[in-house]
mmCIF entry with sequence, helices, sheets and N, C-alpha, C, O atoms, coordinates in Angstrom:
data_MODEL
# 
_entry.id   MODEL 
# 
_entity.id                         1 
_entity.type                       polymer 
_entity.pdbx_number_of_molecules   1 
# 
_entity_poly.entity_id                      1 
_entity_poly.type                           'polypeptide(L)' 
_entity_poly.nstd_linkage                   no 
_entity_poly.nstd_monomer                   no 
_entity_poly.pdbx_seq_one_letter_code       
;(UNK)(UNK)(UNK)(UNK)(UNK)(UNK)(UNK)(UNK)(UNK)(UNK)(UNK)(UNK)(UNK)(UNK)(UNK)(UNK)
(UNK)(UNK)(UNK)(UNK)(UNK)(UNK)(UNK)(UNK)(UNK)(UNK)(UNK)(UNK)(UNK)(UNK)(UNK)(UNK)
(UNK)(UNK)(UNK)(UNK)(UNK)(UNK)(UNK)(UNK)
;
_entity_poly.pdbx_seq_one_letter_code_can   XXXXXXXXXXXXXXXXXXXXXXXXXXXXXXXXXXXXXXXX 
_entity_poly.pdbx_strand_id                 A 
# 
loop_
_entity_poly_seq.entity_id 
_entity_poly_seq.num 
_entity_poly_seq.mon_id 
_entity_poly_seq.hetero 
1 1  UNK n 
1 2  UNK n 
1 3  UNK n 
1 4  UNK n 
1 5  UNK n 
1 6  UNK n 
1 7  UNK n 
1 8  UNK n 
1 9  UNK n 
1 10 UNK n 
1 11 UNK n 
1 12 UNK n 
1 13 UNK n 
1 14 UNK n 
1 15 UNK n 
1 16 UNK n 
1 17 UNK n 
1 18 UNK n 
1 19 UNK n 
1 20 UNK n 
1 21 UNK n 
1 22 UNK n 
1 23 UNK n 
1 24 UNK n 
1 25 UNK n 
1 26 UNK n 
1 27 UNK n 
1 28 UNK n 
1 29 UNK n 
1 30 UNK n 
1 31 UNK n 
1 32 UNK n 
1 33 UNK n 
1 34 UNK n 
1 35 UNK n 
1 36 UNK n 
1 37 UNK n 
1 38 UNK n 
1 39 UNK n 
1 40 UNK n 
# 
_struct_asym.id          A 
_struct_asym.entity_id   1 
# 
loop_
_struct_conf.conf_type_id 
_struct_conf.id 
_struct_conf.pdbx_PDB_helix_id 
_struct_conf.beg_label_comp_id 
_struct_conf.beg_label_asym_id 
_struct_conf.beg_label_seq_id 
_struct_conf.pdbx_beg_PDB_ins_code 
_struct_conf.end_label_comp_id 
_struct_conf.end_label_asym_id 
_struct_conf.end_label_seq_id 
_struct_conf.pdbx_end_PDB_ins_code 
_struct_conf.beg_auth_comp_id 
_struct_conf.beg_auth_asym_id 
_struct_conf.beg_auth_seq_id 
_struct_conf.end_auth_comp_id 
_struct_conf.end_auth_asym_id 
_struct_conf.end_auth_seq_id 
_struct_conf.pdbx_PDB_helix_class 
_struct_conf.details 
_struct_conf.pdbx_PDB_helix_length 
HELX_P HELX_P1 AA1 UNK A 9  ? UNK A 20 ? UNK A 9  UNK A 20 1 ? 12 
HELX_P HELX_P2 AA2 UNK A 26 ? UNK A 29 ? UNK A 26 UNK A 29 1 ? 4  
# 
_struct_conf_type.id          HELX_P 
_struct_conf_type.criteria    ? 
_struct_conf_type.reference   ? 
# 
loop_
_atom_site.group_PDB 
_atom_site.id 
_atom_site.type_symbol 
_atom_site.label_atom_id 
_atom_site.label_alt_id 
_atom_site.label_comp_id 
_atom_site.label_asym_id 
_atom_site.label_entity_id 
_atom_site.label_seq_id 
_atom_site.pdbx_PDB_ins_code 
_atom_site.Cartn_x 
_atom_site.Cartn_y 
_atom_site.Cartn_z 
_atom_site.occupancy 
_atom_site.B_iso_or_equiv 
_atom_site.pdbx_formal_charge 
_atom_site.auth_seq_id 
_atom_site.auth_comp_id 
_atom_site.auth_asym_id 
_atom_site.auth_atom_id 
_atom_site.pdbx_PDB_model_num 
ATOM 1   N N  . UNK A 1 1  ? -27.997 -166.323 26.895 1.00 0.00 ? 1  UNK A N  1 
ATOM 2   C CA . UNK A 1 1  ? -26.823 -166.957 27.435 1.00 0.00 ? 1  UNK A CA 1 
ATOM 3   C C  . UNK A 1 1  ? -25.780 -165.882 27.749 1.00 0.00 ? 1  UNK A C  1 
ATOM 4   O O  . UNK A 1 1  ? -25.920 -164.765 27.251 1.00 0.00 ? 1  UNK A O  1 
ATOM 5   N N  . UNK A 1 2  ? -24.796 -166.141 28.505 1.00 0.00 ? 2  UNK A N  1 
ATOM 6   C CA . UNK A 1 2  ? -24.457 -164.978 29.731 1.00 0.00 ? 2  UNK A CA 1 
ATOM 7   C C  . UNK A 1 2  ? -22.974 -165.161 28.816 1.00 0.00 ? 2  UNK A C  1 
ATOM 8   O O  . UNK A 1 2  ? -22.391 -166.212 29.086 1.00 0.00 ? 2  UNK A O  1 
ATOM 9   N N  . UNK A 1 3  ? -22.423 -164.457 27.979 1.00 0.00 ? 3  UNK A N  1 
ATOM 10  C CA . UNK A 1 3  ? -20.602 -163.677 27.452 1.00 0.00 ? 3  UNK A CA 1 
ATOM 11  C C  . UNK A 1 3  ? -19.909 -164.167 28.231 1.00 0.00 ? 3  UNK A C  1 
ATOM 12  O O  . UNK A 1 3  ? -20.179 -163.893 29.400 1.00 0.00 ? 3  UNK A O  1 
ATOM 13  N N  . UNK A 1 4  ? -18.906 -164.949 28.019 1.00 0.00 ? 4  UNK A N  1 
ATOM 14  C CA . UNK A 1 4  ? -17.641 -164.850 28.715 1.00 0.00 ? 4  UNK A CA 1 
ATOM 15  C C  . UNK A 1 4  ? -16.659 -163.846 28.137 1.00 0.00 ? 4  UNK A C  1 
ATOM 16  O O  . UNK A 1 4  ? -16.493 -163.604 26.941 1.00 0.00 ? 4  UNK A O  1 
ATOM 17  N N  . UNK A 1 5  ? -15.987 -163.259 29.252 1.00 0.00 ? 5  UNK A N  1 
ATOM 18  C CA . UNK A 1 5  ? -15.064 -162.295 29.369 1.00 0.00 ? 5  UNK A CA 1 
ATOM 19  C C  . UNK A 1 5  ? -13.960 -162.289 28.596 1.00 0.00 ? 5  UNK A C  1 
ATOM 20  O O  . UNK A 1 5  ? -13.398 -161.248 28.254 1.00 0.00 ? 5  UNK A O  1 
ATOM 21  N N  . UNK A 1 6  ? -13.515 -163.650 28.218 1.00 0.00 ? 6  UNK A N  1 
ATOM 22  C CA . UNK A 1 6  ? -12.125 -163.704 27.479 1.00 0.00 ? 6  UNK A CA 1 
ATOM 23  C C  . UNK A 1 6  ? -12.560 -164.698 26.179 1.00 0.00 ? 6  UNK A C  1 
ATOM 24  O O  . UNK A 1 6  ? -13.571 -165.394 26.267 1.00 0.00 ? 6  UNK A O  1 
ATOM 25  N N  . UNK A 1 7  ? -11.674 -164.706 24.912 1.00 0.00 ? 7  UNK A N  1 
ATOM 26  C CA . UNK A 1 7  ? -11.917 -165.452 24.013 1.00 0.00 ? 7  UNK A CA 1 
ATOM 27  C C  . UNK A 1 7  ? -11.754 -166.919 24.495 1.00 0.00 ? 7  UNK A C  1 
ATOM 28  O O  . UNK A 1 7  ? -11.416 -167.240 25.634 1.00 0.00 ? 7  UNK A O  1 
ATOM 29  N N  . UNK A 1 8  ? -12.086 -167.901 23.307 1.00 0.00 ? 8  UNK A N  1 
ATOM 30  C CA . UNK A 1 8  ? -11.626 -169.377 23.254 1.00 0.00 ? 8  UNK A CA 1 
ATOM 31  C C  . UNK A 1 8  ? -10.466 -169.082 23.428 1.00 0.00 ? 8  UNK A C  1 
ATOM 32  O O  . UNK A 1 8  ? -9.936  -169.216 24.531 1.00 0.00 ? 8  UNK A O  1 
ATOM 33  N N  . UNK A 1 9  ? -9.765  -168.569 22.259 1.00 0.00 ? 9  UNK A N  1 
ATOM 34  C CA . UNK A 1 9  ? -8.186  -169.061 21.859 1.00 0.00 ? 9  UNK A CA 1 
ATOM 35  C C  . UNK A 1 9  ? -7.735  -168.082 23.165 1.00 0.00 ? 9  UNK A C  1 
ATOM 36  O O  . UNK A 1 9  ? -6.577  -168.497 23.224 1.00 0.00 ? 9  UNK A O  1 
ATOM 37  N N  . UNK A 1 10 ? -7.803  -167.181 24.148 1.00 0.00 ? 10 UNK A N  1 
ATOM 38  C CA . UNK A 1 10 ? -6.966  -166.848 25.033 1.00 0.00 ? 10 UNK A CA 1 
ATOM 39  C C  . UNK A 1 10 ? -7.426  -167.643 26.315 1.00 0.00 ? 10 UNK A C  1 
ATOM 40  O O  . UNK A 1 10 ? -6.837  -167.267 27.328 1.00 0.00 ? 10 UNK A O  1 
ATOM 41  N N  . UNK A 1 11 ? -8.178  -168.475 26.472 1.00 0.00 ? 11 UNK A N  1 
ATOM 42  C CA . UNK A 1 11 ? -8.470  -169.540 27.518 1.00 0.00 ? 11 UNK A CA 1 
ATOM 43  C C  . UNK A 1 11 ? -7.617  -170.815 26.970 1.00 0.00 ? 11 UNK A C  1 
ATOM 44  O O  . UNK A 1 11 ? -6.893  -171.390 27.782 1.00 0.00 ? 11 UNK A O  1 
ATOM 45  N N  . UNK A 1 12 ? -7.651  -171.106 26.130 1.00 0.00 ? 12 UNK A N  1 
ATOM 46  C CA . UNK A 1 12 ? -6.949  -172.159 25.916 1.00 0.00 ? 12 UNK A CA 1 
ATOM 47  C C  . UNK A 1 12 ? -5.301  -171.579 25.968 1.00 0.00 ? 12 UNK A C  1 
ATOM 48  O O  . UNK A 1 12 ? -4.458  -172.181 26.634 1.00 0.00 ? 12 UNK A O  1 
ATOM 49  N N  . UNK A 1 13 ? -5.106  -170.843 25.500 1.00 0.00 ? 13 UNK A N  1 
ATOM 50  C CA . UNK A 1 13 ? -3.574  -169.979 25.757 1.00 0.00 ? 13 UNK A CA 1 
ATOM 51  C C  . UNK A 1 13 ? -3.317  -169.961 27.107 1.00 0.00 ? 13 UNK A C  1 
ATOM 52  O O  . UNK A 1 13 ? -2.228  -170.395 27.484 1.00 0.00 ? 13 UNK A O  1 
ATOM 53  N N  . UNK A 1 14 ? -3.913  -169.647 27.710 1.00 0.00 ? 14 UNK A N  1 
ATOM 54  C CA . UNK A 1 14 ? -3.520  -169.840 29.541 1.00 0.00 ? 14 UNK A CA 1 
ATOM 55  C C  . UNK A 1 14 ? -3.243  -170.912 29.878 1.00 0.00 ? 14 UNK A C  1 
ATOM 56  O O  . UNK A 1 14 ? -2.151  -171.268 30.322 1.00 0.00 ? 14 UNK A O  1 
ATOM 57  N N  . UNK A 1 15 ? -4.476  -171.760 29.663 1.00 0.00 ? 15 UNK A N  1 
ATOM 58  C CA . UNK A 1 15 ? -4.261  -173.346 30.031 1.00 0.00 ? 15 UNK A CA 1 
ATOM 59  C C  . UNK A 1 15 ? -2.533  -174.079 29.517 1.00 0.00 ? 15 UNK A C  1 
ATOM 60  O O  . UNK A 1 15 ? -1.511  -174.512 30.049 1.00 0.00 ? 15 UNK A O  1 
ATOM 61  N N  . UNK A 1 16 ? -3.059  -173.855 28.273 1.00 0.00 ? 16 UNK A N  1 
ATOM 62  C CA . UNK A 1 16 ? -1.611  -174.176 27.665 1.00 0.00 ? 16 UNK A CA 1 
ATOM 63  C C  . UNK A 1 16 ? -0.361  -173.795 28.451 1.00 0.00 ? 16 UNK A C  1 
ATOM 64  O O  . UNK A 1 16 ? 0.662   -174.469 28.576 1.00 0.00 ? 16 UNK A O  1 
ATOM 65  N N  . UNK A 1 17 ? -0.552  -172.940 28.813 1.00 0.00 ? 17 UNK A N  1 
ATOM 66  C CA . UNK A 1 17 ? 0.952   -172.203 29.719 1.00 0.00 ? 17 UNK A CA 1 
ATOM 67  C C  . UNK A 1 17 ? 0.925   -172.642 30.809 1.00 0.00 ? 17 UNK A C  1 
ATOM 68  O O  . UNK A 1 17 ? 2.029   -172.688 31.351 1.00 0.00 ? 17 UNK A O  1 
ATOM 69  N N  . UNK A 1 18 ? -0.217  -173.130 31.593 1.00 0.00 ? 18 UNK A N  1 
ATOM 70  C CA . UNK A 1 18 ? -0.455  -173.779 32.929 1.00 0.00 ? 18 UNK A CA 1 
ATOM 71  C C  . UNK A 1 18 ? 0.324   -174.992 32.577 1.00 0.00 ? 18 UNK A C  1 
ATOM 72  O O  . UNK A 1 18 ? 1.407   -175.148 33.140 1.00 0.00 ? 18 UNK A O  1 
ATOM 73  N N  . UNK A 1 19 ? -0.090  -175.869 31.719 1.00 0.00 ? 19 UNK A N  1 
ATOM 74  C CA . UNK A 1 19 ? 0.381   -177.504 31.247 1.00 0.00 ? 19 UNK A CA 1 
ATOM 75  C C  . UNK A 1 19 ? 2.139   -176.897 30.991 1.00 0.00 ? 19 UNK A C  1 
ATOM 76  O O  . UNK A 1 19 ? 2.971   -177.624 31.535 1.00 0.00 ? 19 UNK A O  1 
ATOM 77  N N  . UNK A 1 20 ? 2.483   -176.162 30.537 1.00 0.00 ? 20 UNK A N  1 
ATOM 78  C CA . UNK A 1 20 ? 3.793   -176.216 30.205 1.00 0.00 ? 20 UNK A CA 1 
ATOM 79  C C  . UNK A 1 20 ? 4.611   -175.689 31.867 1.00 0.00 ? 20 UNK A C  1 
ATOM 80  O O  . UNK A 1 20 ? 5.739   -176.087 32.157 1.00 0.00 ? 20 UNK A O  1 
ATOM 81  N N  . UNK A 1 21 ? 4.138   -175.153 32.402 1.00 0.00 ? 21 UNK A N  1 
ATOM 82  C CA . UNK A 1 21 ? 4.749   -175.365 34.026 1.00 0.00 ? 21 UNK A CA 1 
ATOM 83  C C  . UNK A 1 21 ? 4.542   -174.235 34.640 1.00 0.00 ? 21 UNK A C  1 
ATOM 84  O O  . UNK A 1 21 ? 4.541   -174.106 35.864 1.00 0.00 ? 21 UNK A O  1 
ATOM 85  N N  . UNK A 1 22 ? 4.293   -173.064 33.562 1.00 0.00 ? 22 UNK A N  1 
ATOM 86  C CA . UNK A 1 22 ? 3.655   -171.737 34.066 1.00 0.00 ? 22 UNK A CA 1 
ATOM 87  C C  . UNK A 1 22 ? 3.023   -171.778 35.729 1.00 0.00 ? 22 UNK A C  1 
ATOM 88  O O  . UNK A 1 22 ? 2.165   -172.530 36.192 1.00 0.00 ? 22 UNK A O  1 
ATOM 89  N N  . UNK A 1 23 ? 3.658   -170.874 36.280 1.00 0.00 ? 23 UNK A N  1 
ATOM 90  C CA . UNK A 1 23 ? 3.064   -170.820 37.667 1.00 0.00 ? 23 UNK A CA 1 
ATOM 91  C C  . UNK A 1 23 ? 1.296   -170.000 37.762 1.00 0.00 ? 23 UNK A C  1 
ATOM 92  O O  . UNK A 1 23 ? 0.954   -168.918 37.285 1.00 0.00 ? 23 UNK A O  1 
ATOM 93  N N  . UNK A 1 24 ? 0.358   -171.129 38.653 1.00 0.00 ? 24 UNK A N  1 
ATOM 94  C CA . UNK A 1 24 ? -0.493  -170.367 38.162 1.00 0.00 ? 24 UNK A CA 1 
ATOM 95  C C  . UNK A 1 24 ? -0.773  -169.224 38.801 1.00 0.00 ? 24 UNK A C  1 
ATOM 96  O O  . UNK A 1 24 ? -1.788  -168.691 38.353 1.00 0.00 ? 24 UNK A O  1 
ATOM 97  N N  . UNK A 1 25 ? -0.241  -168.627 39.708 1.00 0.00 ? 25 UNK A N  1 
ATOM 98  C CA . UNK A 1 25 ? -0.260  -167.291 40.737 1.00 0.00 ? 25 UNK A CA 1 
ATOM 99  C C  . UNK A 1 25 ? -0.206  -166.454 39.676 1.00 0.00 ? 25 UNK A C  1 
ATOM 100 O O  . UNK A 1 25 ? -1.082  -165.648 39.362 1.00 0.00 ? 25 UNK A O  1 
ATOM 101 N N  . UNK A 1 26 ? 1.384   -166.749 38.824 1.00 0.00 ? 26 UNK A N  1 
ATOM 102 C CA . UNK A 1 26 ? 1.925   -165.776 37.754 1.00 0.00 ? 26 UNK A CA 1 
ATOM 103 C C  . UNK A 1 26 ? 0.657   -165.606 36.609 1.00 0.00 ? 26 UNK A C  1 
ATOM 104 O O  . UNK A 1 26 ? 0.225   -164.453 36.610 1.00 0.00 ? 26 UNK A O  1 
ATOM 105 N N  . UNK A 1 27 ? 0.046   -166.416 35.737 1.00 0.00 ? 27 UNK A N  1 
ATOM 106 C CA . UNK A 1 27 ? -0.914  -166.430 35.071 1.00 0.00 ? 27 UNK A CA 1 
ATOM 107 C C  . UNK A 1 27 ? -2.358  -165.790 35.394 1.00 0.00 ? 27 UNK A C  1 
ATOM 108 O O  . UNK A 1 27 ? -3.413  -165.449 34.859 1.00 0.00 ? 27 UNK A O  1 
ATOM 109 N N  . UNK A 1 28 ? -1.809  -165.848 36.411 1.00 0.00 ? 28 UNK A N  1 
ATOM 110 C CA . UNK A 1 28 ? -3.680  -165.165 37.482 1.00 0.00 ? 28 UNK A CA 1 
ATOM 111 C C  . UNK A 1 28 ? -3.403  -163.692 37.229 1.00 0.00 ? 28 UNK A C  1 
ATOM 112 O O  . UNK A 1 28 ? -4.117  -162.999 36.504 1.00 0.00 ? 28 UNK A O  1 
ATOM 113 N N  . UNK A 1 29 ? -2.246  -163.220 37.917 1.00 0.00 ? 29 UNK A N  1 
ATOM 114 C CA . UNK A 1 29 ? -2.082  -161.816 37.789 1.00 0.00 ? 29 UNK A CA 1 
ATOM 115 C C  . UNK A 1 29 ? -1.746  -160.928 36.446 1.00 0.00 ? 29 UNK A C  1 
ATOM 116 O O  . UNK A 1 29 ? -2.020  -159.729 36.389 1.00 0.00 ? 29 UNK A O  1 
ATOM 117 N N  . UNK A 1 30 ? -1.248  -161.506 35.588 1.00 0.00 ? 30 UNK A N  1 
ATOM 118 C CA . UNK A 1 30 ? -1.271  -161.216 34.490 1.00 0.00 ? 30 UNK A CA 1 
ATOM 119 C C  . UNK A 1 30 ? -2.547  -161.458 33.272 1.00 0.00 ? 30 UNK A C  1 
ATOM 120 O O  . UNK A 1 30 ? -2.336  -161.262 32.075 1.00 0.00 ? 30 UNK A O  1 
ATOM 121 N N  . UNK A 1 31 ? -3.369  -161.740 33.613 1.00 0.00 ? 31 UNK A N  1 
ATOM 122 C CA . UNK A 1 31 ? -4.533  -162.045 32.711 1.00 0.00 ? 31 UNK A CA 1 
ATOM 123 C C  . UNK A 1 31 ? -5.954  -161.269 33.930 1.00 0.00 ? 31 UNK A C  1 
ATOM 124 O O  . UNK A 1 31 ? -6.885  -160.512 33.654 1.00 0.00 ? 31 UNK A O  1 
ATOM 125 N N  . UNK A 1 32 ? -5.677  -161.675 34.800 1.00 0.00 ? 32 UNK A N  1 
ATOM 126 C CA . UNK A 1 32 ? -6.257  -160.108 35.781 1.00 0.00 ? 32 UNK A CA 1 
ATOM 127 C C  . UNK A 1 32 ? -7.419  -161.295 36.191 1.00 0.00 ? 32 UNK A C  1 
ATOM 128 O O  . UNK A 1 32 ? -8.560  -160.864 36.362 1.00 0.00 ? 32 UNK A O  1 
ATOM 129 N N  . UNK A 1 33 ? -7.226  -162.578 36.337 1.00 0.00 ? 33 UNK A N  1 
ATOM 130 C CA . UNK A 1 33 ? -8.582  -163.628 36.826 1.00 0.00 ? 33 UNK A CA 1 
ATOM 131 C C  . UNK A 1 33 ? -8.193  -163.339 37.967 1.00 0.00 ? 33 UNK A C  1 
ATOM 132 O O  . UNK A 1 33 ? -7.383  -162.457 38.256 1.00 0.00 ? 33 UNK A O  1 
ATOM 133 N N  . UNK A 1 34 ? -9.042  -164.452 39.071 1.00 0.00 ? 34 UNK A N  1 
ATOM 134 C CA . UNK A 1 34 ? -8.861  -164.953 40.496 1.00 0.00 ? 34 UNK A CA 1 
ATOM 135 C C  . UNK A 1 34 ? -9.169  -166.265 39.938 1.00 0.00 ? 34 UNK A C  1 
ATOM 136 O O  . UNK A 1 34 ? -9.504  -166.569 38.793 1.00 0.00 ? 34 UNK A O  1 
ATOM 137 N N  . UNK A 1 35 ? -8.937  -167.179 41.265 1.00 0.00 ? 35 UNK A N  1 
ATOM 138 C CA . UNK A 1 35 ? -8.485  -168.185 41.374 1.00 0.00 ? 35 UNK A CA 1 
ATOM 139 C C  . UNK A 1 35 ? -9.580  -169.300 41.392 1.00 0.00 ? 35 UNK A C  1 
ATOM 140 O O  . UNK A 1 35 ? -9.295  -170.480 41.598 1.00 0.00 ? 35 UNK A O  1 
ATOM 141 N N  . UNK A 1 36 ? -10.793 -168.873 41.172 1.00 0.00 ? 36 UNK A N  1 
ATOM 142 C CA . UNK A 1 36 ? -12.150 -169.530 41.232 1.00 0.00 ? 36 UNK A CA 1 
ATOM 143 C C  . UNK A 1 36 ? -12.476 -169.339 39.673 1.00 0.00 ? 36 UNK A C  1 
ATOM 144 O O  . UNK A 1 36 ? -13.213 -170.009 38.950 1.00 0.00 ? 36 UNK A O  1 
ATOM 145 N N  . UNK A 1 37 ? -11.815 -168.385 39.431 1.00 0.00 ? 37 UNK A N  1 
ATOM 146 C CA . UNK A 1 37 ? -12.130 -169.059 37.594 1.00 0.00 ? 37 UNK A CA 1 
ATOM 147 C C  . UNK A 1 37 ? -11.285 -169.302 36.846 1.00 0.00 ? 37 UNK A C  1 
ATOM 148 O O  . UNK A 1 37 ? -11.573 -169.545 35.674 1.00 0.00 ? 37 UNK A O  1 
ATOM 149 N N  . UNK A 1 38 ? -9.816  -169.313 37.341 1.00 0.00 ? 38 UNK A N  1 
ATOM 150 C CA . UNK A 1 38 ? -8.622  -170.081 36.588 1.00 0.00 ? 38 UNK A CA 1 
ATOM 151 C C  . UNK A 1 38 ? -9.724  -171.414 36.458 1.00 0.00 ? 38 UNK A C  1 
ATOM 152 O O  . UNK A 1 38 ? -10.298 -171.829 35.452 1.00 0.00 ? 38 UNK A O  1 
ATOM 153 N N  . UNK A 1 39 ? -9.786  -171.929 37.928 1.00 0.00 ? 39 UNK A N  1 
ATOM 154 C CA . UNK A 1 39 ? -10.239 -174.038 38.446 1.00 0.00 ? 39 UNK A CA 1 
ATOM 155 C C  . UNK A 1 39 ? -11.770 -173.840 37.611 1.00 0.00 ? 39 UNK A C  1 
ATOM 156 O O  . UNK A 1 39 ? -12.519 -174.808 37.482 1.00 0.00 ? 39 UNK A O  1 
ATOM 157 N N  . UNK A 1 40 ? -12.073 -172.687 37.153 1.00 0.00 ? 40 UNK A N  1 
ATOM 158 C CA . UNK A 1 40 ? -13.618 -172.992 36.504 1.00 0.00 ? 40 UNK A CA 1 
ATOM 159 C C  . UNK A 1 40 ? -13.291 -174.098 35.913 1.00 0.00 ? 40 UNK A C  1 
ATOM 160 O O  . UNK A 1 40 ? -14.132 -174.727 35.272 1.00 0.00 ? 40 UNK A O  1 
# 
């Protein structure tokens, strides 16, 4: 089975900041994703 790149608890930490109003452009560039695996 194929590693994901980032932990649980810092995927759910993003999300979380998405739900609280966090822009997700801002969250993309700072955690260094693109935009096809923020919507994973």
């Amino acid at each position: 089975m194929k590693q994901s790149r980032s932990a649980d608890a810092q995927i759910l930490s993003i999300l979380k900041q998405a739900e609280n109003g966090a822009p997700v452009s801002q969250l993309r560039r700072e955690h260094g994703m693109n935009s096809a695996a923020f919507y994973k």
